[in-house]
N, C-alpha and C positions, 0 to 999 in steps of 0.2 A: 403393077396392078392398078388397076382403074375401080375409086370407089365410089359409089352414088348412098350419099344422105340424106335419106325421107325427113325433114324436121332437123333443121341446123339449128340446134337450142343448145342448152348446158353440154346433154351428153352426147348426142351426132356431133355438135361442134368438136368438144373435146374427144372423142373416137376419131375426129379427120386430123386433130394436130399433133392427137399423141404420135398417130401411124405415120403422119408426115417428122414428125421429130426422130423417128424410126426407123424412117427411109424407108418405109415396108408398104409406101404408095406410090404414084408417078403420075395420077391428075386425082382429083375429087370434084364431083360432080352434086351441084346445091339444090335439091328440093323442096316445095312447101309451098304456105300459104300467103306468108309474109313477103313483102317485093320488100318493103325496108329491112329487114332483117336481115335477109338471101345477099343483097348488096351491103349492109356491114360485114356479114362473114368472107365476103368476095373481098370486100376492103382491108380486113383484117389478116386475109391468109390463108384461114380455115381452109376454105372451095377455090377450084378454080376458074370454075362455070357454075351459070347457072341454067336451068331446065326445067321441061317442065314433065321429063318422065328421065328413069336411071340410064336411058338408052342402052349400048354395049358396055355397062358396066360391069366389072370380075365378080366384085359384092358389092350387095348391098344392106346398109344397114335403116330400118325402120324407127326412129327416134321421134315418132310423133304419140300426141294423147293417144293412148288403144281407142277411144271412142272413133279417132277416124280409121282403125285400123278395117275394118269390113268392105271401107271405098279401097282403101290402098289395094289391101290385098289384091280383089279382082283385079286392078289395072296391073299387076304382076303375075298375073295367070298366063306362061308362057312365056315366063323369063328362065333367059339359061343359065344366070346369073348364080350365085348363093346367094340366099337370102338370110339374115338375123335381124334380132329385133333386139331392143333395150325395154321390152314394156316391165312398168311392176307386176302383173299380174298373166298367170301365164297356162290355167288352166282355159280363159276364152282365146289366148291367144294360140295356144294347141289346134283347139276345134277349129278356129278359122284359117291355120296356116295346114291345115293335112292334105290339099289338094295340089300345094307349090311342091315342086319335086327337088329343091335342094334347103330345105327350110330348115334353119336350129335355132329355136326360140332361144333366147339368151335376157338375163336383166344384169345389169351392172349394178351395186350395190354401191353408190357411190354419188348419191344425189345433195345437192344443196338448195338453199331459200330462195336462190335466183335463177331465175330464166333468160333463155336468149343467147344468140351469138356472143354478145358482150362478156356472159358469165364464161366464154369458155375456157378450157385451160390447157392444155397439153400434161399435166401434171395428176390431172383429176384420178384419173385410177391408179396411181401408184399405189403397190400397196394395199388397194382395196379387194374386196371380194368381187366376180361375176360369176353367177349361176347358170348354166348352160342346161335347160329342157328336153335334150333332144327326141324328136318321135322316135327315133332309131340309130345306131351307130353308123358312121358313114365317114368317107374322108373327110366330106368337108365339114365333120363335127371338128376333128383334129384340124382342118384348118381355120375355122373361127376361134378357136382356142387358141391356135397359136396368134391369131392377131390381138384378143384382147393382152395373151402375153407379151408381146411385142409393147404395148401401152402400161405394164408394169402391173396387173392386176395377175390377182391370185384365184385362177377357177376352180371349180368345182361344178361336180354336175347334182340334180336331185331328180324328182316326177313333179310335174307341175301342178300336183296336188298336193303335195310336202315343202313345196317354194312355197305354195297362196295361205296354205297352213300357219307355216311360221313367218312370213309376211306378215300377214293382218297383226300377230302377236307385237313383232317388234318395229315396226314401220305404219303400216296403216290405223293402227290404233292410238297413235301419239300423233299421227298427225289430224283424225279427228278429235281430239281432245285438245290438242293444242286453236284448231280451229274454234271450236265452239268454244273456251274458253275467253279469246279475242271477243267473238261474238257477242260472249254474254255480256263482259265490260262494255262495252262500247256502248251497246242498247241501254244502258244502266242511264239515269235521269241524270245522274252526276260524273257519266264517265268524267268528264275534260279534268275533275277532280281526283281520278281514280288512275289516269292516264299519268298524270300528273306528278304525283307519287310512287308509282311502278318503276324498280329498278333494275338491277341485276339477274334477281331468280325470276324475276316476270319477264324480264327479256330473255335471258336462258329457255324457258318453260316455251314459251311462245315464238323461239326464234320460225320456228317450220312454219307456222302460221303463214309466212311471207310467200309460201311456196307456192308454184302455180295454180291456181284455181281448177281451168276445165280439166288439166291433167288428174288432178286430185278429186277431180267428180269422176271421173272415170272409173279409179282405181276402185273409188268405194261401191261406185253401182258394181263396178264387174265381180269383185270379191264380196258381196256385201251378209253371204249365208257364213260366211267364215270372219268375218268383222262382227255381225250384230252376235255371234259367239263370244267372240272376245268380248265386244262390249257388256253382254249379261256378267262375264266372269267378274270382269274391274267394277263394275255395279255394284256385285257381292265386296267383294273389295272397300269400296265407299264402302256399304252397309256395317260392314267391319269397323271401319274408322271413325265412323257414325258414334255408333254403341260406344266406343272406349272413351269416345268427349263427352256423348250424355251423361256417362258413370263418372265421367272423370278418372280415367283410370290413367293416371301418369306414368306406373312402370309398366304397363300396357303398353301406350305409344311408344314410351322409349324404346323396350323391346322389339317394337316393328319396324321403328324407326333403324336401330342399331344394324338390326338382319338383313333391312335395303340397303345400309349404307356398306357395310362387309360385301352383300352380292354386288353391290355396281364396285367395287372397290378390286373383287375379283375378277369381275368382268374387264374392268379398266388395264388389270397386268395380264391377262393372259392375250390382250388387245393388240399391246403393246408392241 
């Protein structure tokens, strides 16, 4: 099978070397913007080529910001290729792939702070989740499935309206907070002081922060009616934690504090 990867970054990179660890490819072909990149992935293994379109590739996988997804798409209008995609958000990414004739939207649940061919790993989806959108049942739903299985991930399918849903809750909501968080220190007249001091939970809190930028502007304009939802919730939320410091209510907090730490605590074994 011959693959072509739009965006050889974290996860098109690690999508070419899990398959290649898998034997479940026989060339990979390097797309994108980057000429340094494209040639460390070449260097590295990843790809075996690079190009500047998927030519007669079997599949292909889309791993770039969705914001350039609207240019890609056209230039694969009349590919006889499959096509999937790794975007986070996958209700725009629906509407603009319904006219490609072998399309299964897909996102990998499986993302880290770093970007780039460098970050990639053959190991990344072991084990992880991917979500598979499909417009419609089809073999080659069953056969993108079986590739992400073939790379050790655990699929599942939803509507991409029930992905972008709980997306924003658990992924795009933490990583705008974690962003602006960074934000706000920094702007602060004494960050270098506040930087300074910042240990373990402040690195914890804001590890995501590190994460790609345009990608991460993407996600949020594309999802952003399902985001500034969540954001009014966790508001209310604040508001909440607000009110029990003004009163000082310590068995307050503790209480909420106890019932976070029980749910991430339950969340953490059934993870496991």
């Amino acid at each position: 099978m011959k693959l072509a990867v739009i965006g050889v970054g974290l996860i098109g990179g690690s999508f070419a070397l899990a398959l290649k660890k898998a034997k479940a490819v026989s060339h990979v072909v390097g797309v994108g913007r980057g000429a340094a990149n494209l040639k460390l992935a070449q260097e590295r293994g990843i790809i075996d080529s690079i190009a500047k379109d998927p030519g007669d590739a079997d599949v292909v996988l889309v791993a770039a910001p969705v914001g350039q997804y609207p240019a890609i798409f056209k230039s694969l209008q009349g590919s006889k290729a499959i096509i999937t995609d790794a975007g986070s958000t996958k209700r725009d990414v629906v509407a603009l792939g319904r006219d490609l004739p072998r399309f299964v939207p897909g996102h990998p649940i499986a993302g880290a702070e770093k970007s780039g061919a460098a970050a990639a790993s053959a190991d990344l989806f072991r084990d992880r989740r991917v979500v598979l959108t499909p417009l419609k049942e089809s073999e080659d739903v069953a056969k993108v499935r079986k590739l992400w299985e073939a790379c050790g991930a655990r699929v599942s399918s939803m509507t991409a309206e029930e992905h972008d849903e709980v997306l924003a809750a658990v992924s795009h909501l933490p990583h705008l907070l974690a962003f602006g968080l960074v934000h706000d220190i920094a702007k602060r007249k004494n960050s270098e002081q506040l930087f300074s001091f910042a240990a373990g939970g402040f690195r914890d809190f804001t590890r995501i922060a590190s994460s790609h930028p345009e990608m991460w502007r993407d996600i949020c304009v594309a999802n952003k009616d399902l985001l500034l939802s969540e954001l009014a919730k966790f508001s209310g939320k604040m508001e909440e934690l607000r009110k029990l410091l003004e009163h000082g209510d310590g068995p307050g907090l503790e209480k909420l504090f106890a019932e976070a730490r029980h749910a991430r605590d339950q969340w953490l074994k059934s993870s496991s």
